[in-house]
C-alpha positions, 0 to 999 in steps of 0.5 A, a space after each residue: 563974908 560976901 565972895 568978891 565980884 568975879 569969884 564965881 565966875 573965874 572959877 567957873 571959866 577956869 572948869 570949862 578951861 581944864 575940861 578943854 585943854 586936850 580937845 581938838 575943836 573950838 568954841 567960844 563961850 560966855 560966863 557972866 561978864 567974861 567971854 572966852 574963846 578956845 583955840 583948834 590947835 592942839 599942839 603935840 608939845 614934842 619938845 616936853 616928851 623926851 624919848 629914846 629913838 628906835 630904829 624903825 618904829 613898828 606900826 600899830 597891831 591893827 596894820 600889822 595884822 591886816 597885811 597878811 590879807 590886804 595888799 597896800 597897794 589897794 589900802 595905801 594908808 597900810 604902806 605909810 608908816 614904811 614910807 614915813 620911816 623912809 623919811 625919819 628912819 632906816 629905809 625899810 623894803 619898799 612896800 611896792 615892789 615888782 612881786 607885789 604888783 604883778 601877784 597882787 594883780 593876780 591874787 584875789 583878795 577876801 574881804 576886808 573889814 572897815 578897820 584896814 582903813 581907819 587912821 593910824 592914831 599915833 602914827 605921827 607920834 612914833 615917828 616925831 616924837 624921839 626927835 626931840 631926844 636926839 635932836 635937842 629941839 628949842 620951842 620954835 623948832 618943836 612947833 615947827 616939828 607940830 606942823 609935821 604932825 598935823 600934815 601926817 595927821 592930814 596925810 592919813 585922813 585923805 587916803 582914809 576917805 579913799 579907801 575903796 568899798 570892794 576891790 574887783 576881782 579882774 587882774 585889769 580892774 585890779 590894775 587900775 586901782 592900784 594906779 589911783 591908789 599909788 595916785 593918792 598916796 602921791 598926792 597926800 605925800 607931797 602935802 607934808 612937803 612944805 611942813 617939812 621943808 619949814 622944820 629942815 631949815 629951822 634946824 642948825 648945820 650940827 641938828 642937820 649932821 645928827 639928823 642924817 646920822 639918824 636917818 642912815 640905815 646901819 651897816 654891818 658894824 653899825 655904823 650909820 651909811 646912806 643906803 637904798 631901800 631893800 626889796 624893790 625889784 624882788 625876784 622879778 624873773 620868777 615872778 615874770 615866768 610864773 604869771 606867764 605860765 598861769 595865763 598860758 594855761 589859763 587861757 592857751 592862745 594861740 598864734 595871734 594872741 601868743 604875740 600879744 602874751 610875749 609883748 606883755 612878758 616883755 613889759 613885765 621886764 621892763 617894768 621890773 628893770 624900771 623899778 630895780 634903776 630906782 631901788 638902786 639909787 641911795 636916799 639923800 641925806 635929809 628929810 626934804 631929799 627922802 620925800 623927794 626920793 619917794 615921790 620919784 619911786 612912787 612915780 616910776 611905781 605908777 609908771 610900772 603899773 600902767 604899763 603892765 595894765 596896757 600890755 595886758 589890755 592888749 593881750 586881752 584884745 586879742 582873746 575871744 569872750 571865753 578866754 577872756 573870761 578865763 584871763 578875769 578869772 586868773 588867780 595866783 594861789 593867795 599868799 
């Protein structure tokens, strides 16, 4: 028997088509008479994967284990799965508190491996994947929650390609990096604002109620409440005495630049005050609200930072060459 017409090339397009169906680009290809084009979007399909919530999702090994040497503050993808889970979960420590600014200011870093700046993979997935469980997504809400996906996805690219090749060992120089990375954090963060903006307003008032109960950081008796993110502020008065103590024998000025070296202490308080006003303040209720809230934090963050590089600029002014070679040379014993 001779096969029909088409038969050959159907199964053949139907072999390209299944070979495909998980990739991440596209084409357009022709088979005999037939002409077939495959579609970009790869769709996470959260509302086919039903999962039990955890609290707070555990970032990848990997990002785990290059905390201990690497500081967020440089490598800010290290400090986006805590910031997503402000959004999506019980607030964890705010991972740009007072200590870690001023002592990593401090602390010269050993060098790191390319894999502190890789992607987290299956960041998106940790965070939106168990809200179909809990919020019982229809198909249109679950590809309103797709989009979410993709801006995290987008989000963890950009600040990949910021990573900086070395960090510089002068607290000043430090300074300044920190304040274009919590710079670009900014940025990538209010890129997810629209895509989730569109996911709260597809949900009903009872998924919004579940939501915010879900997003609540438990009290005592486990009961969900609206609470601020722990850590904030740190232990700001040692912190203070313990960077002026290293400068002041590090470099033992005298009168003129002892003025200066009280005017940075001085914004070294305030810049802790600043940050503590905002750990203080409770995460709204909602995702849009929480994204909110994190970009005020990050920019009081950037404020602190500034102010702190000013001062000490100034008191480095003040200094002759070997001092403030002593002063770039300054280091806390590393954490």
């Amino acid at each position: 028997m001779r096969a029909p017409k088409h038969t050959a090339e159907i199964a053949a397009i139907a072999v390209a088509v299944a070979l495909v169906s998980s990739a991440a680009f596209a084409f357009s290809v022709r088979i005999g008479s037939f002409h077939i084009t495959i579609g970009s979007h790869r769709h996470r399909h959260y509302h086919n994967h039903r999962f039990v919530a955890p609290s707070r999702p555990a970032a990848p090994e990997h990002a785990a284990a290059a905390r201990g040497s690497a500081s967020s503050l440089f490598y800010p993808q290290l400090a986006l799965a805590g910031v997503v889970a402000d959004v999506f979960a019980p607030p964890p420590p705010w991972p740009f508190d007072y200590q870690s600014i001023v002592v990593t200011a401090f602390t010269r870093s050993e060098p790191q491996s390319a894999q502190v700046c890789e992607p987290q993979s299956n960041l998106a997935d940790k965070f939106l994947l168990p809200l179909d469980a809990a919020l019982a997504l229809t198909d249109a809400q679950a590809q309103s929650l797709d989009k979410v996906g993709d801006a995290l996805d987008a989000a963890q690219n950009a600040l990949a390609k910021s990573c900086p090749d070395a960090v510089p060992s002068a607290p000043i120089a430090r300074l300044q990096l920190m304040d274009s990375q919590i710079g670009q954090l900014a940025a990538v963060l209010g890129g997810i604002r629209p895509a989730l903006q569109n996911f709260q307003h597809a949900l009903t008032d009872e998924q919004l109620a579940r939501f915010a109960v879900m997003i609540a950081a438990p009290n005592e008796n486990g009961a969900g409440k609206g609470d601020a993110a722990p850590g904030c502020g740190g232990d700001s008065s040692s912190t203070t005495d313990r960077t002026i103590s290293l400068i002041d024998q590090a470099i033992q000025p005298t009168a003129t630049p002892r003025d200066a070296l009280n005017a940075f202490k001085e914004a070294l308080g305030n810049a802790a005050a600043d940050l503590q006003a905002d750990c203080t303040a409770p995460m709204p209720p909602t995702g849009p609200g929480r994204l909110g809230m994190i970009a005020t934090r990050l920019d009081t963050t950037r404020r602190a930072v500034r102010s702190i590089e000013a001062a000490l600029t100034k008191f480095r002014a003040t200094l002759n060459d070997e001092q403030k070679a002593r002063l770039d040379a300054a280091s806390f014993v590393p954490r």
